[in-house]
MIDONU-820513 format. One record per residue (C-alpha): residue number from 1; residue in one letter; z, y, x. Coordinates in steps of 0.05 Angstrom, whole numbers, plus 5000, padded with zeros to 4 digits. Each point is the difference from the previous one (the first is absolute). Example, Ala and Ser with C-alpha at 12.3 -4.5 7.8 and 13.67 -1.06 7.14 Angstrom:
<sites>
+-----+------+------+------+------+
| seq | type |    w |    v |    u |
+-----+------+------+------+------+
|   1 |    A | 5156 | 4910 | 5246 |
|   2 |    S | 4987 | 5069 | 5027 |
+-----+------+------+------+------+
</sites>
This chain:
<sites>
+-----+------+------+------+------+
| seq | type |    w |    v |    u |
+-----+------+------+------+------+
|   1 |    X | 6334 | 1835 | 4892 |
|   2 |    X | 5041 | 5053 | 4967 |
|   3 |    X | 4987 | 5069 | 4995 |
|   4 |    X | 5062 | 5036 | 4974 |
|   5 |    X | 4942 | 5054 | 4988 |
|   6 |    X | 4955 | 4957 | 4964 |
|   7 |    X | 5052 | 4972 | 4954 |
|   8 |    X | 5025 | 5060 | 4991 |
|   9 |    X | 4924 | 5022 | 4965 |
|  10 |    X | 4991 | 4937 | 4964 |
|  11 |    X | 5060 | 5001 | 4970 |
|  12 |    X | 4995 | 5073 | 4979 |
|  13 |    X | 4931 | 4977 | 4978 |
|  14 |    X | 5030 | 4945 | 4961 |
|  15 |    X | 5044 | 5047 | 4962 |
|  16 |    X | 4959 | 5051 | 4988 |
|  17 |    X | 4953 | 4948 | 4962 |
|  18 |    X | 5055 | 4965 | 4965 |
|  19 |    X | 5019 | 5077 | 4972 |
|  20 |    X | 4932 | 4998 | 4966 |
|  21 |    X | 4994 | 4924 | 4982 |
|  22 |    X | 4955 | 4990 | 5055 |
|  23 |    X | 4950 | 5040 | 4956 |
|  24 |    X | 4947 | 5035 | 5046 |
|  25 |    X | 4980 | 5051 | 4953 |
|  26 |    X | 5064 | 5017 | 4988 |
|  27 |    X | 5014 | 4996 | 5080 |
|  28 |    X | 4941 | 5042 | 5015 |
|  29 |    X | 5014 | 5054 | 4935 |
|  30 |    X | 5074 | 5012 | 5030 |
|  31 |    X | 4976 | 5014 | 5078 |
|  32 |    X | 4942 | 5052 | 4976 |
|  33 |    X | 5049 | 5040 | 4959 |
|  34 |    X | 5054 | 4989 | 5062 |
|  35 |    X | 4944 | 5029 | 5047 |
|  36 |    X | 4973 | 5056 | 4954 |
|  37 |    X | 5075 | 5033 | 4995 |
|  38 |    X | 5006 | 4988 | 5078 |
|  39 |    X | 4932 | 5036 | 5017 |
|  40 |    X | 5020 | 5061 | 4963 |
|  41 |    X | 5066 | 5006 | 5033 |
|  42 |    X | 4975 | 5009 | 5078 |
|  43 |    X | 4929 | 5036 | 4986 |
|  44 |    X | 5022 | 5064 | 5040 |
|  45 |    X | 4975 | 4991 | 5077 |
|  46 |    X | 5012 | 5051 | 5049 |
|  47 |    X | 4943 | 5034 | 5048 |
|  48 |    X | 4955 | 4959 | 5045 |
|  49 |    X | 5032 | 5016 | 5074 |
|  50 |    X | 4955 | 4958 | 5042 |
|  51 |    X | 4938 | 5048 | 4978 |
|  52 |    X | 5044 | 5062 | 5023 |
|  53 |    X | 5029 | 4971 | 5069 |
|  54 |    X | 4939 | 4970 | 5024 |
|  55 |    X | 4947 | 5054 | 4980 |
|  56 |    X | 4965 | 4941 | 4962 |
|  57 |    X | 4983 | 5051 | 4940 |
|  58 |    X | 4964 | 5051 | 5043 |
|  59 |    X | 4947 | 4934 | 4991 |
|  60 |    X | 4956 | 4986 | 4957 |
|  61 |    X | 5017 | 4939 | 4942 |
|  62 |    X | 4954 | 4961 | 5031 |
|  63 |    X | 5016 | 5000 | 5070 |
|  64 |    X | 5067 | 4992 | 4979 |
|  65 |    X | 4982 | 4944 | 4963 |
|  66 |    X | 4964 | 4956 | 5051 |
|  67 |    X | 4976 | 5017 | 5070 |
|  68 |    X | 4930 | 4966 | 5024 |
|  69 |    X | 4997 | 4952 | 5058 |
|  70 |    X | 4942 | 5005 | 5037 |
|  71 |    X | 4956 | 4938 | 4984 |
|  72 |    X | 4997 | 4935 | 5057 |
|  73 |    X | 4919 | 4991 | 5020 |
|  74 |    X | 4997 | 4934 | 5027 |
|  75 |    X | 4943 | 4981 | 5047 |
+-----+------+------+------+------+
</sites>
């Protein structure tokens, strides 16, 4: 069975490793400094709509947060 999508990750895999000498320190040290200068690039989010459309913040946190079923008595 080939995947043209699979392939396509294990061979990106495969290169990737082969970069570092298929060293997993090495591996692991290059994709934490890769994710800590992505992280600080797209911090800024804008406002939380679905609070102001649905009236959701006029609630409280918690009954935003989960709403209680009332419980089954079986007899």
């Amino acid at each position: 069975m080939n995947n043209p999508i699979i392939q396509e990750v294990r061979s990106a895999r495969e290169s990737l490793a082969a970069k570092f000498d298929f060293d997993l320190h090495r591996i692991i040290a290059d994709a934490m400094q890769r994710q800590g200068q992505q992280s600080t690039i797209n911090r800024q989010k804008g406002p939380n709509k679905t609070l102001e459309t649905t009236g959701g913040a006029a609630a409280s946190p918690v009954a935003r947060k989960r709403r209680v079923r009332p419980a089954r008595v079986s007899a």
